[in-house]
py3Dmol code that shows the C-alpha trace and the ligand (Angstrom):
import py3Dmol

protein = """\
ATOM      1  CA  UNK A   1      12.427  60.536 -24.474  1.00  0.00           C
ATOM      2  CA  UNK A   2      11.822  56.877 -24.586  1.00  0.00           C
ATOM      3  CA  UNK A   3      14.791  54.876 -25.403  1.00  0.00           C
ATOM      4  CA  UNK A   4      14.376  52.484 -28.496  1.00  0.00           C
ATOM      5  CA  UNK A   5      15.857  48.869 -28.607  1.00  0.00           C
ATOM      6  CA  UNK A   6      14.940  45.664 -30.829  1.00  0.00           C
ATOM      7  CA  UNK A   7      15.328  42.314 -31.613  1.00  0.00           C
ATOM      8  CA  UNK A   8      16.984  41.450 -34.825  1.00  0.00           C
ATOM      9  CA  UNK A   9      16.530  37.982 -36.907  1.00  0.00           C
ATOM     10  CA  UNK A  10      15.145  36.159 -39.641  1.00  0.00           C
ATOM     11  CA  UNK A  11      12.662  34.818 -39.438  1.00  0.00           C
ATOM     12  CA  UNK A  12      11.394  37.205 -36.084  1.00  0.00           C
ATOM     13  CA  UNK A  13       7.548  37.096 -35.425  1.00  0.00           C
ATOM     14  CA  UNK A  14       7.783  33.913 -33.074  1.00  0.00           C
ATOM     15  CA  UNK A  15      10.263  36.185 -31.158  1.00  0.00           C
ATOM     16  CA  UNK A  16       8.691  36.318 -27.069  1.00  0.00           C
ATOM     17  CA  UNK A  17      11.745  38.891 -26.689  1.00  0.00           C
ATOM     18  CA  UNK A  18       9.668  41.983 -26.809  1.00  0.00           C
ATOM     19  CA  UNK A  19       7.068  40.635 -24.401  1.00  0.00           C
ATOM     20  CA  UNK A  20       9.995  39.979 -22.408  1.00  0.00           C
ATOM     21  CA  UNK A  21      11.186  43.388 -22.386  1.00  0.00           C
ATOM     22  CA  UNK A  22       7.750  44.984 -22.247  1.00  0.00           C
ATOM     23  CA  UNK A  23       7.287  43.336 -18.707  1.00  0.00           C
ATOM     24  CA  UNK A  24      10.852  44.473 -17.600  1.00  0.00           C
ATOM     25  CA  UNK A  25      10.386  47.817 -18.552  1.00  0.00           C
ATOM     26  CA  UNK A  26       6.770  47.733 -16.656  1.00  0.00           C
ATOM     27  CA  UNK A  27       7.986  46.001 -13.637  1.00  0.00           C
ATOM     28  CA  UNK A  28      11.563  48.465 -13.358  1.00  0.00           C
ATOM     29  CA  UNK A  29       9.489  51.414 -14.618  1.00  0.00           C
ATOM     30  CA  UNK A  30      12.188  51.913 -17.241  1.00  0.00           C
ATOM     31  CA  UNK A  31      10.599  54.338 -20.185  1.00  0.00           C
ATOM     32  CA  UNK A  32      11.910  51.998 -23.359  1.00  0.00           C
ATOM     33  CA  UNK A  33      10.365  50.554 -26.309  1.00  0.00           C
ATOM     34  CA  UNK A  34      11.256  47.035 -28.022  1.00  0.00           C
ATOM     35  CA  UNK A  35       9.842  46.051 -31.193  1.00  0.00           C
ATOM     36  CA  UNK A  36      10.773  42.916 -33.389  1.00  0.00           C
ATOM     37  CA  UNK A  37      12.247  43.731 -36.745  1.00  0.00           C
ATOM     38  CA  UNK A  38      13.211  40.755 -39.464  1.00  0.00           C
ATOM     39  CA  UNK A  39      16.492  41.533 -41.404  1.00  0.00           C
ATOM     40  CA  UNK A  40      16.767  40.852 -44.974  1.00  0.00           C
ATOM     41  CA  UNK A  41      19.126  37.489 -44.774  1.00  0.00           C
ATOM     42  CA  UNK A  42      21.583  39.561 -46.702  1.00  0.00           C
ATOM     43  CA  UNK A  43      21.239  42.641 -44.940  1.00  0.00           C
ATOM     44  CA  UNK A  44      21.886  42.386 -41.285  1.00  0.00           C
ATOM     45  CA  UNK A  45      24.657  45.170 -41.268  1.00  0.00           C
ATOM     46  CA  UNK A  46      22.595  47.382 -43.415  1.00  0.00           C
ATOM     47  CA  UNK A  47      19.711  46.846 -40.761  1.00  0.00           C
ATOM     48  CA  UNK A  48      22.102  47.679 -37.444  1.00  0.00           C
ATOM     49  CA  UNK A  49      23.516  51.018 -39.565  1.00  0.00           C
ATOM     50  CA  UNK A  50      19.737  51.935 -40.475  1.00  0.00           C
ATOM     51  CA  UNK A  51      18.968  51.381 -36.224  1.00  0.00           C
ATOM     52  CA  UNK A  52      22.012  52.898 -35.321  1.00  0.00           C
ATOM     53  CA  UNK A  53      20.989  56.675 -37.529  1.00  0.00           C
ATOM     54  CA  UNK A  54      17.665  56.362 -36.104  1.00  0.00           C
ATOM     55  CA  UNK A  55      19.008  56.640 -32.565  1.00  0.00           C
ATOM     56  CA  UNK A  56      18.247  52.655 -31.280  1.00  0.00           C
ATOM     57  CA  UNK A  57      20.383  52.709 -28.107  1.00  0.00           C
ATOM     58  CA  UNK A  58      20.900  48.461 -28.679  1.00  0.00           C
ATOM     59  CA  UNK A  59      19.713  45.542 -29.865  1.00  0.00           C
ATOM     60  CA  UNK A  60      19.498  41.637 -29.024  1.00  0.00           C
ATOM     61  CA  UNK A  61      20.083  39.214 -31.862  1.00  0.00           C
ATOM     62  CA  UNK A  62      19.242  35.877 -33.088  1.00  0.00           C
ATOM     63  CA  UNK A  63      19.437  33.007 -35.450  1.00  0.00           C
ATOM     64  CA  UNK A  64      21.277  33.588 -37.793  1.00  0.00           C
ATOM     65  CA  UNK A  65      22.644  36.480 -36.952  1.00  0.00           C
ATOM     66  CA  UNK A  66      24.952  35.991 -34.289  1.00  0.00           C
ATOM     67  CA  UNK A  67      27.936  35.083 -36.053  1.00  0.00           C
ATOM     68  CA  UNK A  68      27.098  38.876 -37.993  1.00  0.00           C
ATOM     69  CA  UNK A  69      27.170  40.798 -34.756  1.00  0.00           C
ATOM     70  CA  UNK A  70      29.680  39.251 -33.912  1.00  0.00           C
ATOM     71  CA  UNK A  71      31.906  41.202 -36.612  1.00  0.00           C
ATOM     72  CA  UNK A  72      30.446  43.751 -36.772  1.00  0.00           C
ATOM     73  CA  UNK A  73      30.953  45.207 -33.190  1.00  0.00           C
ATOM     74  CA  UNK A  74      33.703  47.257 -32.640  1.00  0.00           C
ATOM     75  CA  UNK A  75      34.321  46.274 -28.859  1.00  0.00           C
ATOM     76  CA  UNK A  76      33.825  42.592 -27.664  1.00  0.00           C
ATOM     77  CA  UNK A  77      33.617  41.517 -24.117  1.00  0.00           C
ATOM     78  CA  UNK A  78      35.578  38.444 -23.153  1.00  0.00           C
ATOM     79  CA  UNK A  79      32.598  36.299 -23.009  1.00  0.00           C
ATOM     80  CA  UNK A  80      31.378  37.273 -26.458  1.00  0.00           C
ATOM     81  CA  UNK A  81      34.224  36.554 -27.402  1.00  0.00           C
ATOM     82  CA  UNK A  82      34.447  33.120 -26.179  1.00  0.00           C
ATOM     83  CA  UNK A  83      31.361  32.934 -27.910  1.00  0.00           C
ATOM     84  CA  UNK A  84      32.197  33.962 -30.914  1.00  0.00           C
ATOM     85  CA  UNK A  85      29.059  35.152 -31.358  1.00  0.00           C
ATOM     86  CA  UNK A  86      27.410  38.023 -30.140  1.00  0.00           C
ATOM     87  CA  UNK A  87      23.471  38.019 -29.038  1.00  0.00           C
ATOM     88  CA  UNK A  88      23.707  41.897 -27.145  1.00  0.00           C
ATOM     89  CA  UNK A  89      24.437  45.073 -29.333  1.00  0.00           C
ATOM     90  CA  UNK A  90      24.655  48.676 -27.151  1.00  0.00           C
ATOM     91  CA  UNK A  91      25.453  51.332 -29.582  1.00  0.00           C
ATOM     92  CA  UNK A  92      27.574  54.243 -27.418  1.00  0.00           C
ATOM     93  CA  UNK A  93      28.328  56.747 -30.293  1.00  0.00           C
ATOM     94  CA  UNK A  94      30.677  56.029 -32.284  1.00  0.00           C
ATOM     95  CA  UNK A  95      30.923  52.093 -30.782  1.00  0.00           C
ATOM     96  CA  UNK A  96      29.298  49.281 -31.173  1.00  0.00           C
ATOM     97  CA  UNK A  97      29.571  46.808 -28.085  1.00  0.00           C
ATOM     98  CA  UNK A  98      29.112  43.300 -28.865  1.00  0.00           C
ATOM     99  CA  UNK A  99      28.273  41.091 -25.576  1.00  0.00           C
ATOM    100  CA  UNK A 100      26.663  37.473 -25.410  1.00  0.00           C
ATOM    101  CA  UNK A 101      24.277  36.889 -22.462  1.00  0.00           C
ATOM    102  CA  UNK A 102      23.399  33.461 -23.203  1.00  0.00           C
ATOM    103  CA  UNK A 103      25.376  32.030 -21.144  1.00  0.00           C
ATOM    104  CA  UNK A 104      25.112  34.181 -18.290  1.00  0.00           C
ATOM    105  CA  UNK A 105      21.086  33.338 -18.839  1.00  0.00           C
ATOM    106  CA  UNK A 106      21.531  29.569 -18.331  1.00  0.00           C
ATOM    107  CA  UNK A 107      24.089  30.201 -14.940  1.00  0.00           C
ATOM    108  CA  UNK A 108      21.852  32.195 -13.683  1.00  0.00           C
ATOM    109  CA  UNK A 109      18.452  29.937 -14.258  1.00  0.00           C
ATOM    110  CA  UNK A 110      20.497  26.934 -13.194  1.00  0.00           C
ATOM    111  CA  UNK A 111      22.077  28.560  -9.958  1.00  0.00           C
ATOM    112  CA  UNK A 112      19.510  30.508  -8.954  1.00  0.00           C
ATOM    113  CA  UNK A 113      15.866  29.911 -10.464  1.00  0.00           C
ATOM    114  CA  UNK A 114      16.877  25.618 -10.274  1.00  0.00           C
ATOM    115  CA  UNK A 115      18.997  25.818  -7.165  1.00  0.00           C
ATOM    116  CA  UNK A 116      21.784  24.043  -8.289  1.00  0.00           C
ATOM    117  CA  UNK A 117      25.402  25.333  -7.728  1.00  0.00           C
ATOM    118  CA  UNK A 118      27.766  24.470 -10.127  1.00  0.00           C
ATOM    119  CA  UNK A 119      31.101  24.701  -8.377  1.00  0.00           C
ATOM    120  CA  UNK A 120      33.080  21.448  -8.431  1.00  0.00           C
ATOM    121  CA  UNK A 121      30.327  19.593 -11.027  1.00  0.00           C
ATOM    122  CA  UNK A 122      30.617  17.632 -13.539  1.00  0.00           C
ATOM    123  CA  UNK A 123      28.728  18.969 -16.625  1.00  0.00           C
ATOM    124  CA  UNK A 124      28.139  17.050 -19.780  1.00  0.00           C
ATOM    125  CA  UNK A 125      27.437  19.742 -22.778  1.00  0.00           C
ATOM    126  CA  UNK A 126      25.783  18.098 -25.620  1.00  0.00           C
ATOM    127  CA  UNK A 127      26.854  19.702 -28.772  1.00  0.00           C
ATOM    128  CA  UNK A 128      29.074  21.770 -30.231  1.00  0.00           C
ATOM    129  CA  UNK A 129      27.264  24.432 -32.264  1.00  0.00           C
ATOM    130  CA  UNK A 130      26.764  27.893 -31.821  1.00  0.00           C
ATOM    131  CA  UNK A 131      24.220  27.027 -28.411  1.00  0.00           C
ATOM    132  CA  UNK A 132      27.175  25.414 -27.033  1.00  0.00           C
ATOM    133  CA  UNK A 133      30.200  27.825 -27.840  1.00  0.00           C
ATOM    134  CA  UNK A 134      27.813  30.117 -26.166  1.00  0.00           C
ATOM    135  CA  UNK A 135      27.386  29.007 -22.896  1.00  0.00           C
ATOM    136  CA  UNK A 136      31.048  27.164 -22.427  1.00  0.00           C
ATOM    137  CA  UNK A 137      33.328  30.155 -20.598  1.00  0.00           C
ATOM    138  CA  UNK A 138      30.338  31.448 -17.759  1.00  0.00           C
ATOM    139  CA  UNK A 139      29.918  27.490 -17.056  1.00  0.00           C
ATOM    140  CA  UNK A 140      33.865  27.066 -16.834  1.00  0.00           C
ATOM    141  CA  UNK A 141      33.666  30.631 -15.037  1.00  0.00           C
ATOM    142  CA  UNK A 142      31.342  29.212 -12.267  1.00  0.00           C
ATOM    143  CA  UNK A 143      33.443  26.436 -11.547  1.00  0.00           C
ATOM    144  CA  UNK A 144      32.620  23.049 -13.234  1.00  0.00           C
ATOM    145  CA  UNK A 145      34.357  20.712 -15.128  1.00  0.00           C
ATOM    146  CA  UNK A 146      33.326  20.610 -18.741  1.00  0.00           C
ATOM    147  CA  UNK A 147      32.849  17.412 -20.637  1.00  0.00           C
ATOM    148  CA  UNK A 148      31.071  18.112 -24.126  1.00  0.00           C
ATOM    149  CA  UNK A 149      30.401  14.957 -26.646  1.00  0.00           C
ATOM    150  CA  UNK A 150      29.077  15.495 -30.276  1.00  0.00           C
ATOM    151  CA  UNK A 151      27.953  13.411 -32.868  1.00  0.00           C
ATOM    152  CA  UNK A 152      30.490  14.814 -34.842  1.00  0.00           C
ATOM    153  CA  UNK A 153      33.652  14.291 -32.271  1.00  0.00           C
ATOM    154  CA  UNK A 154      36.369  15.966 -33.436  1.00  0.00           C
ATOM    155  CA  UNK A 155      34.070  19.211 -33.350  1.00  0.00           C
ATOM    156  CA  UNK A 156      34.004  18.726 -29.666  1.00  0.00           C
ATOM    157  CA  UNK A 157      37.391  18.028 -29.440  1.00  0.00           C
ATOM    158  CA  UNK A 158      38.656  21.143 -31.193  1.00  0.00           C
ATOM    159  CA  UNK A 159      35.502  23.295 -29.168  1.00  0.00           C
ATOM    160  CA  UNK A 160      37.571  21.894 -26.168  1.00  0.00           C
ATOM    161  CA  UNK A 161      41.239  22.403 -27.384  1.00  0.00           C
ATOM    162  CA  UNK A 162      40.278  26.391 -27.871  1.00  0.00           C
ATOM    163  CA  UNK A 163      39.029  26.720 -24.576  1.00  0.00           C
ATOM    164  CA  UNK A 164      42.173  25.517 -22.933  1.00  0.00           C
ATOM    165  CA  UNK A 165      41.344  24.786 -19.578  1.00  0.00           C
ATOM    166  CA  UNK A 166      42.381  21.605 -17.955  1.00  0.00           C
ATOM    167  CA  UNK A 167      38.433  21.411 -16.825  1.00  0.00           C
ATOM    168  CA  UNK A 168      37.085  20.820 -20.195  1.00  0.00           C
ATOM    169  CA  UNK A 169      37.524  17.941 -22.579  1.00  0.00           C
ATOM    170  CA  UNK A 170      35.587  17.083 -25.456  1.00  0.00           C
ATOM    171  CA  UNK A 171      34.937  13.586 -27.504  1.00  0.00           C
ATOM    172  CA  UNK A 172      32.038  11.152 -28.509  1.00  0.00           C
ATOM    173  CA  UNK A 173      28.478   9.726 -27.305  1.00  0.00           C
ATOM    174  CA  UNK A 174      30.416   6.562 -27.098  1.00  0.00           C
ATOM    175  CA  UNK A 175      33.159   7.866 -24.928  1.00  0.00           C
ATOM    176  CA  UNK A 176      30.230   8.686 -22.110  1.00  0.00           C
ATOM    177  CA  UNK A 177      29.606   4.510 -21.258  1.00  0.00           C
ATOM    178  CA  UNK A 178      30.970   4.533 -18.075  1.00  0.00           C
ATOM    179  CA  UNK A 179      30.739   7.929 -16.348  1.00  0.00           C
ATOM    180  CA  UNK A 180      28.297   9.764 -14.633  1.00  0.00           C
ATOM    181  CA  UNK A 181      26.924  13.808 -14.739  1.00  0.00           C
ATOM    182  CA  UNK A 182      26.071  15.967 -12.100  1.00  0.00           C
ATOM    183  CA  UNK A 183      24.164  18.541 -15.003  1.00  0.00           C
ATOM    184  CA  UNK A 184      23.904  17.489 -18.669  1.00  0.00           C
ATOM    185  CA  UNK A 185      23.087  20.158 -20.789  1.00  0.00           C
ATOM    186  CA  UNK A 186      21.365  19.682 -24.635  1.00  0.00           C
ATOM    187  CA  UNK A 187      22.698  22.373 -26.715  1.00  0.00           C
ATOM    188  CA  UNK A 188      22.013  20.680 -29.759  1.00  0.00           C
ATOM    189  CA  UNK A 189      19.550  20.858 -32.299  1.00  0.00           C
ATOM    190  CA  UNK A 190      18.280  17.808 -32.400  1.00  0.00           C
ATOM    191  CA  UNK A 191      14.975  18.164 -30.304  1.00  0.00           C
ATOM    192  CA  UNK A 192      13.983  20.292 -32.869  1.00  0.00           C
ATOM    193  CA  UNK A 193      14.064  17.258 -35.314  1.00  0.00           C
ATOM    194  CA  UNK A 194      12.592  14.942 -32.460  1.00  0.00           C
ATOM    195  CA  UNK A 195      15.604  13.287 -32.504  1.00  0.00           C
ATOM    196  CA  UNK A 196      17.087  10.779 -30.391  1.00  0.00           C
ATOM    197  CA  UNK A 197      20.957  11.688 -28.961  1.00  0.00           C
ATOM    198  CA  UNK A 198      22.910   9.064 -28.950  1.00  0.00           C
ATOM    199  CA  UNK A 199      23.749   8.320 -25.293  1.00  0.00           C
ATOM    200  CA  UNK A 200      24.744   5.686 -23.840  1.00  0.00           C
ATOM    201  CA  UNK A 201      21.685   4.113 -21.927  1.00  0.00           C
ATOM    202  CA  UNK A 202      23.553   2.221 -19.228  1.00  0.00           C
ATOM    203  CA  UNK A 203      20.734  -0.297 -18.100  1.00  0.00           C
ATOM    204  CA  UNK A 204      20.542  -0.891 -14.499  1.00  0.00           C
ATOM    205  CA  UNK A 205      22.009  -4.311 -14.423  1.00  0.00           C
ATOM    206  CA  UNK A 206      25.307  -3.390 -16.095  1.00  0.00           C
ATOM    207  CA  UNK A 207      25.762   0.086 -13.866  1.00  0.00           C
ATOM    208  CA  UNK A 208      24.217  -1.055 -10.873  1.00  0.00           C
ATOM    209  CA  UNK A 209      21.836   1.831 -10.730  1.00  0.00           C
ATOM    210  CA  UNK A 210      18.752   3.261 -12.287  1.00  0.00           C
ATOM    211  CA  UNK A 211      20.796   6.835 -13.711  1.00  0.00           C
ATOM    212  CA  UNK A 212      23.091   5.410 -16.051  1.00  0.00           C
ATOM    213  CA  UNK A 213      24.749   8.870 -16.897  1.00  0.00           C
ATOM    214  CA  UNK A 214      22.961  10.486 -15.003  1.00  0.00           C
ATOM    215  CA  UNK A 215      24.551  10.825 -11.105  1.00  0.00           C
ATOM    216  CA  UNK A 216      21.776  10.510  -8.356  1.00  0.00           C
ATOM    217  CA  UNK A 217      20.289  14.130  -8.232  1.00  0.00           C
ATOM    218  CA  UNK A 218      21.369  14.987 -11.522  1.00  0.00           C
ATOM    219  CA  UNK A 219      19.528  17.786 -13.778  1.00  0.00           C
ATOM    220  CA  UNK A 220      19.347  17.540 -16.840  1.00  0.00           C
ATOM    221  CA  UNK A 221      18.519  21.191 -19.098  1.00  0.00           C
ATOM    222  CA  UNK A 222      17.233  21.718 -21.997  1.00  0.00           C
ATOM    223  CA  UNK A 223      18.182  24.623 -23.879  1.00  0.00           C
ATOM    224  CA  UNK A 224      14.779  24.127 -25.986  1.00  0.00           C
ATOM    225  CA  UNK A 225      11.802  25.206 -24.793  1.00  0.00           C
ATOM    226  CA  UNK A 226       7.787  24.813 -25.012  1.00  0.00           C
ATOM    227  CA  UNK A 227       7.953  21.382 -25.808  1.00  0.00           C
ATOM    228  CA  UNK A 228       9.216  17.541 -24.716  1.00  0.00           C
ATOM    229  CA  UNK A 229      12.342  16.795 -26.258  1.00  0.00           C
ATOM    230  CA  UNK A 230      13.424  13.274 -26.487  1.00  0.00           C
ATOM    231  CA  UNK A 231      16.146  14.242 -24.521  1.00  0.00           C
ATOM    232  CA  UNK A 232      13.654  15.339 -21.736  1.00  0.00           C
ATOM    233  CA  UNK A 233      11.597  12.428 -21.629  1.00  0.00           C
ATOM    234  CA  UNK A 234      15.449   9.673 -21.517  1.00  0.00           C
ATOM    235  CA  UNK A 235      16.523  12.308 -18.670  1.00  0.00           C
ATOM    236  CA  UNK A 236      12.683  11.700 -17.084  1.00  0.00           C
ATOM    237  CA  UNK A 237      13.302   7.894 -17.316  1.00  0.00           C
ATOM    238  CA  UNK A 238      16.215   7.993 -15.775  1.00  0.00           C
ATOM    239  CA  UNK A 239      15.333   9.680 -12.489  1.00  0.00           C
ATOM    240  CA  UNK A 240      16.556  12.950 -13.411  1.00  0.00           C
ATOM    241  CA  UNK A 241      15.304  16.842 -12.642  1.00  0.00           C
ATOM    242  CA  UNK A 242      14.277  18.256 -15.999  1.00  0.00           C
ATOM    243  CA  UNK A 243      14.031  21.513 -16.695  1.00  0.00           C
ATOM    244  CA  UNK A 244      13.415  23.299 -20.270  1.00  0.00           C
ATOM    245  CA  UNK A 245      15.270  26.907 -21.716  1.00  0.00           C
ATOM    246  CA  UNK A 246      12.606  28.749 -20.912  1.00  0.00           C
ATOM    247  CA  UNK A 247      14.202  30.156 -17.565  1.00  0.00           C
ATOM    248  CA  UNK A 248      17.564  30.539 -19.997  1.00  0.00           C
ATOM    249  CA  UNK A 249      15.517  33.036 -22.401  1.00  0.00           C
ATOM    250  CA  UNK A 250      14.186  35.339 -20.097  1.00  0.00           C
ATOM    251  CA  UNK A 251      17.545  35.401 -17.892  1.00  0.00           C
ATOM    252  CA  UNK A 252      19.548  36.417 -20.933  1.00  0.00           C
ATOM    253  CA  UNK A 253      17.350  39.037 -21.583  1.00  0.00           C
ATOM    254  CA  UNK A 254      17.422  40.087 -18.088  1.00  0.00           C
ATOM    255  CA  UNK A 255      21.223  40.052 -18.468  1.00  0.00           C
ATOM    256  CA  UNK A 256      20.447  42.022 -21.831  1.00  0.00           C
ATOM    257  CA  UNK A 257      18.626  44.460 -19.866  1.00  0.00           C
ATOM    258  CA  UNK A 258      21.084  44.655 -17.120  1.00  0.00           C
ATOM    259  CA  UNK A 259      24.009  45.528 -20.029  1.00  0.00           C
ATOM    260  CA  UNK A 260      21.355  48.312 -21.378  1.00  0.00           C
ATOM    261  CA  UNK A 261      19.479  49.675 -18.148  1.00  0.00           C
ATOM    262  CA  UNK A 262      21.582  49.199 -15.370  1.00  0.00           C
ATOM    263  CA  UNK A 263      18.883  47.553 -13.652  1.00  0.00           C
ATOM    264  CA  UNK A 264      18.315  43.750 -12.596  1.00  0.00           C
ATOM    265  CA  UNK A 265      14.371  42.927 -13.140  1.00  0.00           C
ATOM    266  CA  UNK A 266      12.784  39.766 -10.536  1.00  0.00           C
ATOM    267  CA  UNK A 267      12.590  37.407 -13.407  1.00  0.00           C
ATOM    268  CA  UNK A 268      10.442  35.076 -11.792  1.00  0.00           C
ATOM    269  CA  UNK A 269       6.893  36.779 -12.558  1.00  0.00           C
ATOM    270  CA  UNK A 270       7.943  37.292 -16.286  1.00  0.00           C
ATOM    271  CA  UNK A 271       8.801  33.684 -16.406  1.00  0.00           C
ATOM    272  CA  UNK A 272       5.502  32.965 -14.761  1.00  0.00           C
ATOM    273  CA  UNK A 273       3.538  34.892 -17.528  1.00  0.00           C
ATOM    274  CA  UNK A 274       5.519  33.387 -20.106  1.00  0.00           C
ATOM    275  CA  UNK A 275       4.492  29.839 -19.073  1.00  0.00           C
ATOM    276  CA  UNK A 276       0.913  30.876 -19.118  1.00  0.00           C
ATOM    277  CA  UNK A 277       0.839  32.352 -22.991  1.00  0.00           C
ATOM    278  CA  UNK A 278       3.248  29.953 -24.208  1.00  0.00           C
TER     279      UNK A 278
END
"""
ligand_1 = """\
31
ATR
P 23.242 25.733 -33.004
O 23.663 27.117 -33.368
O 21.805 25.596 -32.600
O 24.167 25.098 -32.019
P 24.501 24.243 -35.105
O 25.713 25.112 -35.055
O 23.966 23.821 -36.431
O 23.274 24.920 -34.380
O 24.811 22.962 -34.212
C 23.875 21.954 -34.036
C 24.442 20.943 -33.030
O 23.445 19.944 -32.792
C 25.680 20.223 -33.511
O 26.494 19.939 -32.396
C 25.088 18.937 -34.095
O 25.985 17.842 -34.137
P 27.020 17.686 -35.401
O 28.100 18.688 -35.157
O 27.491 16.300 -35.313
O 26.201 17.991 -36.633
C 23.993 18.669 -33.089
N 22.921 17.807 -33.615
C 21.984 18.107 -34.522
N 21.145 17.061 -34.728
C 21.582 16.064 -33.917
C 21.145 14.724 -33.657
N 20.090 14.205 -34.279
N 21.827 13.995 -32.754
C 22.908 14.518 -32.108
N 23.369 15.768 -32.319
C 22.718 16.529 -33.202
"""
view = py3Dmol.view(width=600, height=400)
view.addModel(protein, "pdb")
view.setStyle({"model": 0}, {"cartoon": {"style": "trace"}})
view.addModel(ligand_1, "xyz")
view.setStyle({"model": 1}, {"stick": {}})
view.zoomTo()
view.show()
């Protein structure tokens, strides 16, 4: 019997999740369906208990659900919990097992689809929303040190406190002026605005070379995807590698798959396809 699975949000039909999933379940020959449904903005819970009677073995969630699945799983794992936010649902009878792959998605795309290791690197994490909560403990986890700014700083400095860990700190843009990043990560919401970020542009005189933030080699990621951010084209001007979420969306739902399947799909031709429809 083919095993059912969705993606849960509001709205839903942009959603490139069940294409996603399609391709994995082609490629791994996995028999599985994955449909998009949109839950009523009051009526997330209602929607999961409605899946769950129906015999859904999981779901994935997203905006603005998280938060939601997030209480209402009965088992966390420790990075869902660091989270605090859940984006993975597997329902095992009676439980409800809340994970977050998100930031699993974006180690994985940066160590292995960018080739950069992240041991012993200095990340800046831009923002401290639920895209940054996300991704902090798999990025501590892989061994780099952690500087988030926000242009709200004591939300960075509290998103740092909770974490705990003498390799993350948190403050302000204006705190950045005279240090450099290895990786700096936009997990904010402002390319969806076209909005500048306010970093420090550190002209050449004044630094004595062309990166100003940005080391020599850096990357900079965007969690956004299918379009150039502002963020993207400062990082461009500045010498940096630039890469976009796309490789982040379908690694989470690889990792989503993973959690449900117990199989790892090649992620690369999905990501290929992706780039051509999108
Ligand atoms: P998400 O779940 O996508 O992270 P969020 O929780 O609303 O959404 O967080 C949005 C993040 O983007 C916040 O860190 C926000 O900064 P503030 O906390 O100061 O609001 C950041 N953000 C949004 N627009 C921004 C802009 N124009 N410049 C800099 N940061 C911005």
């Amino acid at each position: 019997m083919t095993d059912r699975y969705a993606v849960i949000g509001n709205p839903i039909s942009h959603s490139k999740s069940p294409l996603i999933h399609a391709l994995f379940a082609t490629q791994t020959g996995q028999d599985i369906s994955y449909e998009a449904i949109a839950a009523p903005l009051d009526g997330f819970a209602a929607t999961i208990e409605q899946l769950r009677n129906e015999g859904y073995r999981g779901c994935n969630v997203t905006v603005p659900f998280k938060f939601e699945a997030f209480n209402c799983a009965t088992e966390l794992t420790e990075r869902a919990r660091a989270a605090q936010a859940v984006n993975t649902l597997s329902f095992e009878g009676d439980k409800i097992i809340g994970d977050n792959t998100d930031g699993a998605g974006l180690v994985r795309d940066i160590e292995q689809n960018l080739g950069v290791k992240l041991q012993g690197k200095r990340i800046l994490l831009m923002g401290a929303g639920g895209a940054s909560y996300g991704v902090v403990l798999p990025l501590l986890t892989a061994g780099g040190t952690i500087t988030i700014a926000n242009r709200t700083a004591s939300k960075a400095v509290e998103m740092a406190m909770k974490f705990a860990d003498s390799a993350i700190r948190g403050g302000s843009y204006e705190d950045l002026a005279e240090q450099q990043f290895d990786i700096i990560i936009n997990a904010t919401s402002a390319g969806l605005t076209d909005s500048e970020i306010p970093l420090p542009s550190s002209p050449l005189s004044a630094k004595g070379g062309k990166g100003g933030i940005f080391a020599p080699g850096a990357l900079a990621y965007d969690m956004m995807y299918g379009r150039e951010t502002p963020f993207m084209a400062f990082a461009r001007a500045h010498g940096a590698q630039v890469a976009d979420g796309l490789g982040m969306l379908v690694e989470q739902a690889a990792e989503a798959f993973f959690i449900w399947r117990g199989v790892r799909p090649d992620t690369s031709p999905v990501m290929e396809r992706l780039r051509e429809v999108a």
